[in-house]
VMD Tcl script that draws the C-alpha trace (Angstrom):
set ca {
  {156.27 -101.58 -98.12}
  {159.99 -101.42 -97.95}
  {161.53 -97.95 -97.11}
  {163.36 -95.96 -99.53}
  {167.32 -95.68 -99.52}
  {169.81 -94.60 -101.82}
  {173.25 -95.56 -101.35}
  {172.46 -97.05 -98.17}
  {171.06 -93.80 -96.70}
  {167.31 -93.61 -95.84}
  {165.62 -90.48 -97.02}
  {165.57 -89.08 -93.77}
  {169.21 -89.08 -93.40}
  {169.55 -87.60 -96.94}
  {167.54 -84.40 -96.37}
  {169.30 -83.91 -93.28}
  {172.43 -83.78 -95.34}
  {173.90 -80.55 -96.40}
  {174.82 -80.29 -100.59}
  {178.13 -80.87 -99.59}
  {177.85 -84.36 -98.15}
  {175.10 -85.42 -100.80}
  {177.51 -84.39 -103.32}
  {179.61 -87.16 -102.11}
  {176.76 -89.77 -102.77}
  {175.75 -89.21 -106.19}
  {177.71 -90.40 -109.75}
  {181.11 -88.49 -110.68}
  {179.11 -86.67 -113.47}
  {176.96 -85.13 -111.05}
  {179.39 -84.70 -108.06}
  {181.40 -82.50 -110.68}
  {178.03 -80.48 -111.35}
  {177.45 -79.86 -107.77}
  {180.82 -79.46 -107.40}
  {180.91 -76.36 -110.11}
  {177.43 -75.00 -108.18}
  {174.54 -73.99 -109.84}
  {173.81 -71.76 -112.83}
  {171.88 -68.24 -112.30}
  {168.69 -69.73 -113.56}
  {168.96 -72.94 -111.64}
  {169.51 -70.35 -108.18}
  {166.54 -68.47 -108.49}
  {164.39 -71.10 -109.08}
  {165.44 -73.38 -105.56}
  {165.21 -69.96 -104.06}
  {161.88 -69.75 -105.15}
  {160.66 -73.20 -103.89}
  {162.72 -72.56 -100.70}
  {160.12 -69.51 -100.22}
  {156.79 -71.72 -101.75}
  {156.67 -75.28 -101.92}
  {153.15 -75.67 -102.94}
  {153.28 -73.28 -106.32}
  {153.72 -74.74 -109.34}
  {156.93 -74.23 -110.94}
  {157.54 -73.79 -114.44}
  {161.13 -73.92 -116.07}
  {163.22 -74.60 -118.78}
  {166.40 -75.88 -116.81}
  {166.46 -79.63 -117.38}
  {169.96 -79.80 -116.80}
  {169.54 -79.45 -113.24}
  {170.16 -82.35 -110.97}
  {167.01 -83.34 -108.57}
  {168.32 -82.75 -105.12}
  {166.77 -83.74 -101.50}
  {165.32 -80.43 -101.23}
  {163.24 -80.99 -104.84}
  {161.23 -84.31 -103.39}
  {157.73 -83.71 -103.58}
  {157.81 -80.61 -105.58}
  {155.15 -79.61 -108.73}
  {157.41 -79.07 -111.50}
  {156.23 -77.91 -115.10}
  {159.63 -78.73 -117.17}
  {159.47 -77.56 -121.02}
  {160.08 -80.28 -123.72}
  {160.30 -77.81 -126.41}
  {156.67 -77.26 -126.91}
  {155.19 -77.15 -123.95}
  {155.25 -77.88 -119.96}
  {154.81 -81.09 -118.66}
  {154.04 -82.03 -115.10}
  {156.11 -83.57 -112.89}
  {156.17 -84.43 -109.32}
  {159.64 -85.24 -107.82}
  {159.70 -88.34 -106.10}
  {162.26 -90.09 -103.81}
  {163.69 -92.57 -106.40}
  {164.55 -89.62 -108.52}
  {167.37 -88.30 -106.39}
  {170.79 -87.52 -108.75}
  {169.30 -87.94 -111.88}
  {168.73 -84.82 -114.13}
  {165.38 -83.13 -114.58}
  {165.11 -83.76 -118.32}
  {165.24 -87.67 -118.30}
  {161.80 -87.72 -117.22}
  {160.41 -85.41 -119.51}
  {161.14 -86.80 -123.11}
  {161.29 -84.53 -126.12}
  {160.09 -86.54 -128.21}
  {156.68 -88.27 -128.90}
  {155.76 -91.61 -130.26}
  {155.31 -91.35 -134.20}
  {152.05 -94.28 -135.00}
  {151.91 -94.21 -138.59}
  {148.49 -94.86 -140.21}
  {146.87 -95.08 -143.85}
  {148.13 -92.30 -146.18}
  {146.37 -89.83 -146.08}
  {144.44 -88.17 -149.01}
  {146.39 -86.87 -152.05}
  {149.64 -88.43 -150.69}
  {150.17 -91.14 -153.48}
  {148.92 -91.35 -157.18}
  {146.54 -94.11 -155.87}
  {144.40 -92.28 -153.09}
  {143.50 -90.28 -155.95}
  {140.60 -92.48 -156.50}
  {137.86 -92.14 -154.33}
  {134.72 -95.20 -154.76}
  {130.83 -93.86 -155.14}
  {130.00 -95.55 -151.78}
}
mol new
graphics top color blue
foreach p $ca { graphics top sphere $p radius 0.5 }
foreach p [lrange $ca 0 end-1] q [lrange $ca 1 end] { graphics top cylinder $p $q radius 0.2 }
display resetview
C-alpha cells in the first residue's frame, strides 16, 4: 500500500507542521482563508476537539478548511436537514468541509402518483 503524501510531504511531516507552514502548501483560495484565521464558530469547535478527539462533533461550519489536526476526527456536518457523518481522512487535507457532504439528494422519478393527471383517475376492478 503506497503511503500518503500531499505536495510531496508525507503525513507525518504535515502534522508536525505548524498552520503557518501548511498554509504555504495548500491552493491560494485556501492559503488566503488561513491567512485571514478562523471565524468564532470555527475556534471553538478545534478547541473543542483539541480537548476530545473521540466525541462526536456536530456543526454547521462547512466552510471550514480540513486541516492536519482534523484527520481522523467524527464529524456530524449539517446539509440543511440534518447531520451527516463524516470521518476525516488523510486525502481530505485543504479541501472544505462541505464538499463531502452534498445538499442535495438524488431525485428518481417514478409512476405518477394517484390523482396527479386526468388519467390515474381511473382505477380497474382487479
Amino acid at each position: 500500500m503506497p503511503k500518503f503524501e500531499y505536495r510531496g510531504k508525507t503525513l507525518e511531516e504535515i502534522k508536525g507542521m505548524g498552520l503557518e507552514e501548511f498554509r504555504k502548501l495548500v491552493n491560494s483560495r485556501q492559503r488566503r482563508s488561513l491567512k485571514r484565521g478562523f471565524r468564532e464558530a470555527q475556534k471553538k469547535l478545534l478547541e473543542s476537539i483539541r480537548k476530545d478527539r473521540t466525541k462526536f462533533h456536530r456543526l454547521k461550519c462547512r466552510d471550514l478548511i480540513i486541516i492536519p489536526e482534523l484527520i481522523g476526527v467524527k464529524l456530524g456536518i449539517y446539509n440543511g436537514k440534518e447531520y451527516l457523518q463524516l470521518g476525516i481522512r488523510p486525502e481530505m487535507i485543504g479541501h472544505r468541509l462541505g464538499e463531502f457532504v452534498p445538499t442535495r439528494k438524488i431525485v428518481k422519478h417514478s409512476a405518477p402518483g394517484f390523482g396527479a393527471t386526468r388519467s390515474s383517475k381511473y382505477i380497474p376492478l382487479k
